[in-house]
CHARMM-style PDB file with segment names, atoms N, HN, CA, C and O in Angstrom:
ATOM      1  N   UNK     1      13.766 -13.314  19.216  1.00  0.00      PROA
ATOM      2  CA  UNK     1      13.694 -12.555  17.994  1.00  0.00      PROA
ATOM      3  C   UNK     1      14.717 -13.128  17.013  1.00  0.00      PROA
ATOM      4  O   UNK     1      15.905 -13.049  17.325  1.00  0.00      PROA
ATOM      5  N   UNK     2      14.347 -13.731  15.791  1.00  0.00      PROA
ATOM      6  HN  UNK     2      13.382 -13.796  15.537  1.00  0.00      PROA
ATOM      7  CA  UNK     2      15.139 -13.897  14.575  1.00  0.00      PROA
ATOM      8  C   UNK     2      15.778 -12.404  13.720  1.00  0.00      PROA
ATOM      9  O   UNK     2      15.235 -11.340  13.422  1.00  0.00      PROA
ATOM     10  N   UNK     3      16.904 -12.834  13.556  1.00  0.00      PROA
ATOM     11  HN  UNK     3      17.345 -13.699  13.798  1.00  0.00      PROA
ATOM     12  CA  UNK     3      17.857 -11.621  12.743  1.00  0.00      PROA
ATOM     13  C   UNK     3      17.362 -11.755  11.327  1.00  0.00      PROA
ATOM     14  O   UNK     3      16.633 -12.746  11.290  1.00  0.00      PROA
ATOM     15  N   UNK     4      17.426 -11.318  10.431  1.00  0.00      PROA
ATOM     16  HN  UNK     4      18.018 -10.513  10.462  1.00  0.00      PROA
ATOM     17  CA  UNK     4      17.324 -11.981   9.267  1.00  0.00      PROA
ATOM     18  C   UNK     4      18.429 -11.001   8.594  1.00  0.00      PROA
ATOM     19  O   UNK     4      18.281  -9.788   8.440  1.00  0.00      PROA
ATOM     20  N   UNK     5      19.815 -11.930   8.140  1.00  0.00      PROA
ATOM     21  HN  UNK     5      19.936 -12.915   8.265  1.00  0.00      PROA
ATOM     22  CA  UNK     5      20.876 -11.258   7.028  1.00  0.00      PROA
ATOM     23  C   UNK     5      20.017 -10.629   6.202  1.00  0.00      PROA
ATOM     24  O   UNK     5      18.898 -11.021   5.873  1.00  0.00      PROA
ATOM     25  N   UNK     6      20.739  -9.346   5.780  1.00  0.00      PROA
ATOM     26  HN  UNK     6      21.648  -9.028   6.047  1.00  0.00      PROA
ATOM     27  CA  UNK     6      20.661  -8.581   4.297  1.00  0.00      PROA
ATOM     28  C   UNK     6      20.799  -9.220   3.565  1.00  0.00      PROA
ATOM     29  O   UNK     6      21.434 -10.148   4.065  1.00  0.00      PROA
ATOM     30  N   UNK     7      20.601  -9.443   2.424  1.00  0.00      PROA
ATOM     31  HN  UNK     7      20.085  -8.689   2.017  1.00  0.00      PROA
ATOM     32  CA  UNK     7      21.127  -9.661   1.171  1.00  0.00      PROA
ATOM     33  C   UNK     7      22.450  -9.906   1.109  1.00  0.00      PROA
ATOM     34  O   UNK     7      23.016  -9.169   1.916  1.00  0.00      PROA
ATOM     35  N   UNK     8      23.382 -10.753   0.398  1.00  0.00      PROA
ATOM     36  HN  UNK     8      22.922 -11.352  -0.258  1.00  0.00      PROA
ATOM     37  CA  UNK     8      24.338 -10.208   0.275  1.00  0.00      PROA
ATOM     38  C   UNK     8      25.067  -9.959  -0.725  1.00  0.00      PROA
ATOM     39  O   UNK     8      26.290  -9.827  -0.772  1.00  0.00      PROA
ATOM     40  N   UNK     9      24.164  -9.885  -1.680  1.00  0.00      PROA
ATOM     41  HN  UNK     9      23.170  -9.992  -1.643  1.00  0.00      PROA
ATOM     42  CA  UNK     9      24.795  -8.663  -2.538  1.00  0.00      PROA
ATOM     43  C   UNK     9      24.436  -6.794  -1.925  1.00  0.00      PROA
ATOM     44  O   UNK     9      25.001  -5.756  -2.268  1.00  0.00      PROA
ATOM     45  N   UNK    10      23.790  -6.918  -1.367  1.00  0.00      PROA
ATOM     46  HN  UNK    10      23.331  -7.762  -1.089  1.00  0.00      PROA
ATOM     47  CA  UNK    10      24.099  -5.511  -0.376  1.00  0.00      PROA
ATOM     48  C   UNK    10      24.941  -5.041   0.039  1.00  0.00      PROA
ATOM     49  O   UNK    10      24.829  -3.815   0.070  1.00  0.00      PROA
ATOM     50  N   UNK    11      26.197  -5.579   0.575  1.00  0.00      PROA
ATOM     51  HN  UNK    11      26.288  -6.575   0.550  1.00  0.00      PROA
ATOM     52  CA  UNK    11      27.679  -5.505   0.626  1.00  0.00      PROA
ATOM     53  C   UNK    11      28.546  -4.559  -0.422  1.00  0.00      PROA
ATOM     54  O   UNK    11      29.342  -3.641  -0.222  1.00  0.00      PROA
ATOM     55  N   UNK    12      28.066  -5.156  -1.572  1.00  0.00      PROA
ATOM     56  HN  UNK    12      27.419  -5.902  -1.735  1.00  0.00      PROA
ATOM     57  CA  UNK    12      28.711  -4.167  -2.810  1.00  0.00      PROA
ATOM     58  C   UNK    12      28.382  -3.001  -3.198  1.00  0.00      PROA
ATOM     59  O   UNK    12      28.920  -2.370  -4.108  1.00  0.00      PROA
ATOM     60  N   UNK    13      27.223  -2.560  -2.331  1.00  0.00      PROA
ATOM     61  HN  UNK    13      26.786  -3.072  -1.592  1.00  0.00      PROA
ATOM     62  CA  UNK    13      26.827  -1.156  -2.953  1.00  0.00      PROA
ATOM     63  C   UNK    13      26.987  -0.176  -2.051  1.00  0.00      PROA
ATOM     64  O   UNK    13      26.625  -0.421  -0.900  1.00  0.00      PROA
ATOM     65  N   UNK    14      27.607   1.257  -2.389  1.00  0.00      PROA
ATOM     66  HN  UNK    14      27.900   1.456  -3.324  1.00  0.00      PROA
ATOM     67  CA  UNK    14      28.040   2.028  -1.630  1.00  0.00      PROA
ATOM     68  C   UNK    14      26.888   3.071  -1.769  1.00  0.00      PROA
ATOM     69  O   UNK    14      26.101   2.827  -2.684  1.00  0.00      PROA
ATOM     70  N   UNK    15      26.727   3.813  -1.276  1.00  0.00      PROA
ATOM     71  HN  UNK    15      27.365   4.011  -0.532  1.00  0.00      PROA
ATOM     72  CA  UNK    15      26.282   5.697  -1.447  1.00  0.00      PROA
ATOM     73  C   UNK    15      26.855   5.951  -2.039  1.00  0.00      PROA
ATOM     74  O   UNK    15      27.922   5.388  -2.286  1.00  0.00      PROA
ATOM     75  N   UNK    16      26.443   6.881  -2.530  1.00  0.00      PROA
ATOM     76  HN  UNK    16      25.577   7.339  -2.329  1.00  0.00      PROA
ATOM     77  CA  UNK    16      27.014   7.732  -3.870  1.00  0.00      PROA
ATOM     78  C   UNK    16      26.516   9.448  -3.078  1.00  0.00      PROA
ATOM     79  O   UNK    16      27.208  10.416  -2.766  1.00  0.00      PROA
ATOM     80  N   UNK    17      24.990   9.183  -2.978  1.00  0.00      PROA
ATOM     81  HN  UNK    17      24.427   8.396  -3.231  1.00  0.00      PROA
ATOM     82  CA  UNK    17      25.222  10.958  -3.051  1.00  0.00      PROA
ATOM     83  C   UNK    17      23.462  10.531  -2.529  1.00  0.00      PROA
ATOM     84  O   UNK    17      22.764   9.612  -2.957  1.00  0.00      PROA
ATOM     85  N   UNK    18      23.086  11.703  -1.347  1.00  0.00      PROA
ATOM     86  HN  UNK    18      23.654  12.450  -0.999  1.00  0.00      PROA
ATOM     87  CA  UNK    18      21.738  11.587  -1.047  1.00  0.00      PROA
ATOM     88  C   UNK    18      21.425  13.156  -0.590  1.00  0.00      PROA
ATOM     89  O   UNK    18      22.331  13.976  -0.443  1.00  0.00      PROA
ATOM     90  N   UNK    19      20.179  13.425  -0.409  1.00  0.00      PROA
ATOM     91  HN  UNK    19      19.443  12.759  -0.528  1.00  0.00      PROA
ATOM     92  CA  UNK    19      19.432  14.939  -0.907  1.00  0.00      PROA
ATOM     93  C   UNK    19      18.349  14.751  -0.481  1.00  0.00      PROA
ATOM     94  O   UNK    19      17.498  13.991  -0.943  1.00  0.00      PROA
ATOM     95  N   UNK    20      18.269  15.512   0.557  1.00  0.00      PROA
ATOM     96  HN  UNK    20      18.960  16.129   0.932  1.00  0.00      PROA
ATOM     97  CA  UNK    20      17.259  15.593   1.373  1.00  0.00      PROA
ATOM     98  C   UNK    20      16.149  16.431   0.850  1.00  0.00      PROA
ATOM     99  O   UNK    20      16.481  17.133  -0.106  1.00  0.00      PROA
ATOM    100  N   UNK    21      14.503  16.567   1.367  1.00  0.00      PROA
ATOM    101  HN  UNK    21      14.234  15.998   2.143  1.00  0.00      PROA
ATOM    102  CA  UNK    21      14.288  17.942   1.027  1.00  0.00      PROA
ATOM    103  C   UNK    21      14.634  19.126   1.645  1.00  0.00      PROA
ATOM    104  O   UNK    21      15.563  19.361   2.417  1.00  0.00      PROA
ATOM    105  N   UNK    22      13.839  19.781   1.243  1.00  0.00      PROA
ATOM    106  HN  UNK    22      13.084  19.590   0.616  1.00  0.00      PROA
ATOM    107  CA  UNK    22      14.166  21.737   1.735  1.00  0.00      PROA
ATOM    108  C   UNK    22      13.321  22.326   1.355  1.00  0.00      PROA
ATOM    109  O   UNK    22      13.593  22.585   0.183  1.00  0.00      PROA
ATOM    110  N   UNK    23      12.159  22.844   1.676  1.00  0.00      PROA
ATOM    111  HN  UNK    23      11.938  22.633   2.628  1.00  0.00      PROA
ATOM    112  CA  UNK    23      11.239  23.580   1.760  1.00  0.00      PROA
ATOM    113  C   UNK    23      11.648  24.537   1.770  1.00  0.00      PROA
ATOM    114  O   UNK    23      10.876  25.228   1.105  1.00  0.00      PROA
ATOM    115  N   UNK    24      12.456  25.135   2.125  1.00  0.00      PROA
ATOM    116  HN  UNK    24      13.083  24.574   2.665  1.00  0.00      PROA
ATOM    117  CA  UNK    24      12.963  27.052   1.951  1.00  0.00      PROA
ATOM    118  C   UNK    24      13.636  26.981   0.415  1.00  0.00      PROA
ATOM    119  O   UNK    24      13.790  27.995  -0.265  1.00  0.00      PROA
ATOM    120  N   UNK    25      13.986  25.745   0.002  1.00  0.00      PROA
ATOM    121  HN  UNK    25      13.861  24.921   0.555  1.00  0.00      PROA
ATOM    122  CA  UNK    25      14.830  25.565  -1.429  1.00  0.00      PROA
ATOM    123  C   UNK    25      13.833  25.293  -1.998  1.00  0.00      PROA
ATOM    124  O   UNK    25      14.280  24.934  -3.087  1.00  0.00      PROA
ATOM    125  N   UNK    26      12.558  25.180  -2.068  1.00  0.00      PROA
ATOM    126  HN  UNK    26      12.195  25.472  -1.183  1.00  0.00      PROA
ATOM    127  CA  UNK    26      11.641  24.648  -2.690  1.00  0.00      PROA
ATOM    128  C   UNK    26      11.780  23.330  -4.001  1.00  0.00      PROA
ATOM    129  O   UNK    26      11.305  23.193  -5.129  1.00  0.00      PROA
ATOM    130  N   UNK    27      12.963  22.291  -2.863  1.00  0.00      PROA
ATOM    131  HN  UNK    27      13.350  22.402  -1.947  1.00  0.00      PROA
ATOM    132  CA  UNK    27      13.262  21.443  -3.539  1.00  0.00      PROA
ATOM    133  C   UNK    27      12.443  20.393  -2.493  1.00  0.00      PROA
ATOM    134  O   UNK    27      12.454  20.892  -1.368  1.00  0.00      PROA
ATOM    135  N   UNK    28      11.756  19.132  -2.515  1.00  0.00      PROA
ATOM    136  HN  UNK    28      11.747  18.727  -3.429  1.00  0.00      PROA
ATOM    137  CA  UNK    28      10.937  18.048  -2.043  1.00  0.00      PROA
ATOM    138  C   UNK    28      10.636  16.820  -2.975  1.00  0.00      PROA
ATOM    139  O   UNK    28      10.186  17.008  -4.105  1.00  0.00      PROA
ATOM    140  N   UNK    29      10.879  15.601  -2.504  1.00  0.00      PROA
ATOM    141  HN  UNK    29      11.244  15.449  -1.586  1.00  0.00      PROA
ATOM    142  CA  UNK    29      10.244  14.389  -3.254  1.00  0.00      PROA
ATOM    143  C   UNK    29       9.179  13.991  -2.240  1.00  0.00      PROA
ATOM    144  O   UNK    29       9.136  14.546  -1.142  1.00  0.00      PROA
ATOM    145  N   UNK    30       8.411  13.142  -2.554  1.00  0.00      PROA
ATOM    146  HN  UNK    30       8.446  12.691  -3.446  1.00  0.00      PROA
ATOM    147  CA  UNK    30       7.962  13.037  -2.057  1.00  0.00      PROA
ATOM    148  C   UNK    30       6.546  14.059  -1.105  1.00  0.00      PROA
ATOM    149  O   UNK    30       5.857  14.985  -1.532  1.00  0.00      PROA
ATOM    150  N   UNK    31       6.555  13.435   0.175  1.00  0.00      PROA
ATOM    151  HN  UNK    31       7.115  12.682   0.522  1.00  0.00      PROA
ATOM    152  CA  UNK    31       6.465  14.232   1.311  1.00  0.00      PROA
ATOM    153  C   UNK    31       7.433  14.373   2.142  1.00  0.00      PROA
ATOM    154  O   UNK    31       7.541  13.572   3.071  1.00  0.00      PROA
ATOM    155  N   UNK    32       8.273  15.348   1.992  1.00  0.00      PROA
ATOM    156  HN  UNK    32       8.185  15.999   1.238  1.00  0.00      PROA
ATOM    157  CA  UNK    32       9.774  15.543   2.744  1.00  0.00      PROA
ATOM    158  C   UNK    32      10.802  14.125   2.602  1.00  0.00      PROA
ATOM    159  O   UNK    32      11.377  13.660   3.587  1.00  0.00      PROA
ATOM    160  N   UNK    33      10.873  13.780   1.792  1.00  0.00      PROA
ATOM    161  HN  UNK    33      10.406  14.158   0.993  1.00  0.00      PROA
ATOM    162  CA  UNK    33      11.387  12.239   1.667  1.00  0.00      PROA
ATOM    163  C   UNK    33      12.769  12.663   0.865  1.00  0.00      PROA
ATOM    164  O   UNK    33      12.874  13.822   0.464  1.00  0.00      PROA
ATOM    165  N   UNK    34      13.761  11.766   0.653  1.00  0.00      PROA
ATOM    166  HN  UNK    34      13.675  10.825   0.979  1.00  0.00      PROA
ATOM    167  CA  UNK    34      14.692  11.532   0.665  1.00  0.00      PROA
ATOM    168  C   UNK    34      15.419  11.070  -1.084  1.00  0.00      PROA
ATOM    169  O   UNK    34      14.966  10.063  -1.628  1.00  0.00      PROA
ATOM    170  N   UNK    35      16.440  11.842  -1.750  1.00  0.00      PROA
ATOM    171  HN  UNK    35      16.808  12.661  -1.309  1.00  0.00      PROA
ATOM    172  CA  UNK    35      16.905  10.780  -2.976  1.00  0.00      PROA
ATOM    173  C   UNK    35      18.404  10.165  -2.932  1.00  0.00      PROA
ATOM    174  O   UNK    35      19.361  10.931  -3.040  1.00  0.00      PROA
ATOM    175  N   UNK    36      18.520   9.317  -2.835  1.00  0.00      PROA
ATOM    176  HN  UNK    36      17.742   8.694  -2.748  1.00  0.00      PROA
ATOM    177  CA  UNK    36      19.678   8.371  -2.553  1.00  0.00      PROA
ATOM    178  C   UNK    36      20.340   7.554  -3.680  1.00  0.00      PROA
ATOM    179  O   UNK    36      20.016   6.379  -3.850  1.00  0.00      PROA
ATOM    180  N   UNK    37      21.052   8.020  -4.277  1.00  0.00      PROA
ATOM    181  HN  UNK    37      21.315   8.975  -4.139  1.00  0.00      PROA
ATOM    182  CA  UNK    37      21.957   7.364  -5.375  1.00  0.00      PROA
ATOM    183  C   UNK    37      22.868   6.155  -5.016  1.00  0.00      PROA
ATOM    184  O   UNK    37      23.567   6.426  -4.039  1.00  0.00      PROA
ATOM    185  N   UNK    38      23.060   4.998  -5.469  1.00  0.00      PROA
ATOM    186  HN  UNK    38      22.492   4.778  -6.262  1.00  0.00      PROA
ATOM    187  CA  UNK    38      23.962   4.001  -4.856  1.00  0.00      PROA
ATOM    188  C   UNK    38      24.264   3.658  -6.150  1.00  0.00      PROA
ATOM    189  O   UNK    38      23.636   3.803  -7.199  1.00  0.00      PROA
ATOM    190  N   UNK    39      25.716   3.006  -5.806  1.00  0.00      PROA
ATOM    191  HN  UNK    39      26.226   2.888  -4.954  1.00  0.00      PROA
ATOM    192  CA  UNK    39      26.181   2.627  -7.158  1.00  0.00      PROA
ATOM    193  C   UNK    39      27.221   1.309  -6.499  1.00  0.00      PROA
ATOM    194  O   UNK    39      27.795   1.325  -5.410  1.00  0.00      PROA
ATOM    195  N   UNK    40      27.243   0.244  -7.500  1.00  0.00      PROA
ATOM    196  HN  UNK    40      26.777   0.230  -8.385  1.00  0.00      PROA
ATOM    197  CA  UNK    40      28.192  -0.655  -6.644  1.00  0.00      PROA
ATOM    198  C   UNK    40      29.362  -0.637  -6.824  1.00  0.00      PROA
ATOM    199  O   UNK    40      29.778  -0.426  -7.963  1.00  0.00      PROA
ATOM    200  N   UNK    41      30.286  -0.861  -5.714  1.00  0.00      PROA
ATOM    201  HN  UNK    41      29.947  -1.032  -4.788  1.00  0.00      PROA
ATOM    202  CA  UNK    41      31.866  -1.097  -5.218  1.00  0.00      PROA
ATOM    203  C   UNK    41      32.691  -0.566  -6.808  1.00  0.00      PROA
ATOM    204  O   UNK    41      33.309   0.448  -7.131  1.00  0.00      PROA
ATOM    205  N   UNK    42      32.336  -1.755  -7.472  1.00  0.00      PROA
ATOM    206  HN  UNK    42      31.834  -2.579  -7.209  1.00  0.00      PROA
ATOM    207  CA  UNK    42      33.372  -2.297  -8.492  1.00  0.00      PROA
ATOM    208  C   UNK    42      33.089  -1.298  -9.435  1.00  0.00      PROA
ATOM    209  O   UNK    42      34.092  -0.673  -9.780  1.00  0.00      PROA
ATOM    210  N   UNK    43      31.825  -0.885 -10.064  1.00  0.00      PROA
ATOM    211  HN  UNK    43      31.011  -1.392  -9.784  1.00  0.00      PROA
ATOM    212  CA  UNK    43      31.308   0.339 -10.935  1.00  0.00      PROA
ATOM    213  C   UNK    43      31.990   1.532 -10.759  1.00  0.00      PROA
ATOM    214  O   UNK    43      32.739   1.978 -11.629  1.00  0.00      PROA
ATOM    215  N   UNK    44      31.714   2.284  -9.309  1.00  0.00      PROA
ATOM    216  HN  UNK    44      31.106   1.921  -8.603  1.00  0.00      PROA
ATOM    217  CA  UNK    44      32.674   3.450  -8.763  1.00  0.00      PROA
ATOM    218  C   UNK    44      33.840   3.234  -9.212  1.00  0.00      PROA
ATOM    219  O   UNK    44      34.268   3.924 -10.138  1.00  0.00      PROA
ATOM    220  N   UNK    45      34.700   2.086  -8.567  1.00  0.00      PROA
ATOM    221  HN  UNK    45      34.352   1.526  -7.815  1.00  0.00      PROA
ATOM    222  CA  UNK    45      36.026   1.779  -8.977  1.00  0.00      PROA
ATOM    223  C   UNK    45      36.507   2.428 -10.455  1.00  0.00      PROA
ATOM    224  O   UNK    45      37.426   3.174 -10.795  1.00  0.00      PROA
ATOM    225  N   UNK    46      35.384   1.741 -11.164  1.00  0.00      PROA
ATOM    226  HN  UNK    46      34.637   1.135 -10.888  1.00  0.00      PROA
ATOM    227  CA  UNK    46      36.128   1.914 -12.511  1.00  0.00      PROA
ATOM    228  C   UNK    46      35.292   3.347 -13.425  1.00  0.00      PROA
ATOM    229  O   UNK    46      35.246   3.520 -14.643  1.00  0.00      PROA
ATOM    230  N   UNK    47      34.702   4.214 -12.313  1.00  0.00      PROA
ATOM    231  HN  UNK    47      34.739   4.074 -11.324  1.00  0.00      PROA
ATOM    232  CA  UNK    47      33.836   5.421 -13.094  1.00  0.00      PROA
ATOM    233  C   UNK    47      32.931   5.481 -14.096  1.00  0.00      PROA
ATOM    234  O   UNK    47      32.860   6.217 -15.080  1.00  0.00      PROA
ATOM    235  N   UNK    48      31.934   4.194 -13.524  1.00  0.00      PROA
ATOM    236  HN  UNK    48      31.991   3.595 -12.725  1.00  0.00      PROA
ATOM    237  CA  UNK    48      30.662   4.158 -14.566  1.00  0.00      PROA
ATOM    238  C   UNK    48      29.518   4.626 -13.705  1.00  0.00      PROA
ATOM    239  O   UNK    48      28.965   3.905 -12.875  1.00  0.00      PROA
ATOM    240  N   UNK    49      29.295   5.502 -13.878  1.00  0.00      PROA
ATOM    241  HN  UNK    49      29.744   6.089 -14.552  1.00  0.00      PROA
ATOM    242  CA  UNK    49      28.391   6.073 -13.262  1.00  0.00      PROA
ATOM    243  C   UNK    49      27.357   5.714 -13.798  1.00  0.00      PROA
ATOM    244  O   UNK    49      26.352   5.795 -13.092  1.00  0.00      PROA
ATOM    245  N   UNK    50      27.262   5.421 -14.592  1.00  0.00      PROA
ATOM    246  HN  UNK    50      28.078   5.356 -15.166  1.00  0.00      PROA
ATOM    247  CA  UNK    50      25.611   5.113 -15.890  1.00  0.00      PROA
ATOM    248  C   UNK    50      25.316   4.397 -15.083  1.00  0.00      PROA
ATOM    249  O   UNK    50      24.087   4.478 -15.060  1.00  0.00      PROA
ATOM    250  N   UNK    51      25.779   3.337 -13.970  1.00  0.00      PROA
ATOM    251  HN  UNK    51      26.777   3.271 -13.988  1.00  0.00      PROA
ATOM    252  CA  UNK    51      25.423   1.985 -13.498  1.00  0.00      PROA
ATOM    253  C   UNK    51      24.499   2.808 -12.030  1.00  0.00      PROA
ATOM    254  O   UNK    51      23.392   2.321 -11.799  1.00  0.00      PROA
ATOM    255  N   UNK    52      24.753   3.457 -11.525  1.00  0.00      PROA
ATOM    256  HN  UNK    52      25.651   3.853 -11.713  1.00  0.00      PROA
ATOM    257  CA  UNK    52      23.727   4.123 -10.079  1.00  0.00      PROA
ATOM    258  C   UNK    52      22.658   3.962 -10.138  1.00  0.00      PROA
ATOM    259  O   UNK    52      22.217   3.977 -11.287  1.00  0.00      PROA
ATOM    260  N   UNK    53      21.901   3.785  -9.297  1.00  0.00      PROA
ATOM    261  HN  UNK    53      22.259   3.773  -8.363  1.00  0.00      PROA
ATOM    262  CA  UNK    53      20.781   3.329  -9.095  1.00  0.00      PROA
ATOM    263  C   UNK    53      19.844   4.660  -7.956  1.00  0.00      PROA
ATOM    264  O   UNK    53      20.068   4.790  -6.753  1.00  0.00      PROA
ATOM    265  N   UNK    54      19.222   5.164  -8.449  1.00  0.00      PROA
ATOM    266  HN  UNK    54      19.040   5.059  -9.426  1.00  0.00      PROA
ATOM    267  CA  UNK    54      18.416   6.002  -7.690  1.00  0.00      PROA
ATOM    268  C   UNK    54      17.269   5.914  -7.320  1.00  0.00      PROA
ATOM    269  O   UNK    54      16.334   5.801  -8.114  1.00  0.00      PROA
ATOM    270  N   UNK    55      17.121   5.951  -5.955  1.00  0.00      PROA
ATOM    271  HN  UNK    55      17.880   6.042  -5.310  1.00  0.00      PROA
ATOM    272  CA  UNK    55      16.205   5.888  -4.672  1.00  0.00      PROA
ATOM    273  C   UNK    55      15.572   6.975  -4.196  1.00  0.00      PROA
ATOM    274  O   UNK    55      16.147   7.851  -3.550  1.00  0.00      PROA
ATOM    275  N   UNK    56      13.771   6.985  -4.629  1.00  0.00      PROA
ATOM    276  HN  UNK    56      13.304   6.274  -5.154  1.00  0.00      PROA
ATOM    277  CA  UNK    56      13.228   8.224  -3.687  1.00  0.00      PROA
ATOM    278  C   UNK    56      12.378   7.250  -2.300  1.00  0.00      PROA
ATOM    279  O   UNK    56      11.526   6.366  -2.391  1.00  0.00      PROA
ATOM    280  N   UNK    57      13.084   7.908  -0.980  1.00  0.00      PROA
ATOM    281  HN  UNK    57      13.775   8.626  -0.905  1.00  0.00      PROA
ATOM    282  CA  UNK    57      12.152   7.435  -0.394  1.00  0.00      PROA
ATOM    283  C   UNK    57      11.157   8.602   0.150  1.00  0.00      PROA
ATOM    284  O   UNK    57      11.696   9.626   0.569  1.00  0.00      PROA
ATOM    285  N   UNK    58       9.923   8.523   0.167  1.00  0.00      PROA
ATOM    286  HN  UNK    58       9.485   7.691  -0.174  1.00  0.00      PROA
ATOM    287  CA  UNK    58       9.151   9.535   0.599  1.00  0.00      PROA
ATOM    288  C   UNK    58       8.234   9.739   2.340  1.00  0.00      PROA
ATOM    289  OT1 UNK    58       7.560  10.743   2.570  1.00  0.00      PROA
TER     290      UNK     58
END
């Protein structure tokens, strides 16, 4: 079996903040899927948030 590296600019990007659904909250993306904010290293550092990048996975 071959590995295959990430990216590596993948390295620089952290989580920020992720949100599941909830059906009793009648909050959902998707079909029960997932939103995931990432923002990179150096951005956080310096509190630019404008720069995050948001992820639904469904």
């Amino acid at each position: 079996m071959t590995i295959t590296p990430l990216d590596p600019e993948a390295e620089h990007w952290v989580l920020l903040a992720q949100f599941g659904s909830d059906s009793d909250a009648k909050m959902t993306w998707g079909e029960e899927g997932a939103l995931y904010w990432l923002i990179r290293s150096e951005d956080l550092a310096a509190r630019r948030f404008g720069e995050a990048r948001l992820i639904l996975q469904g």
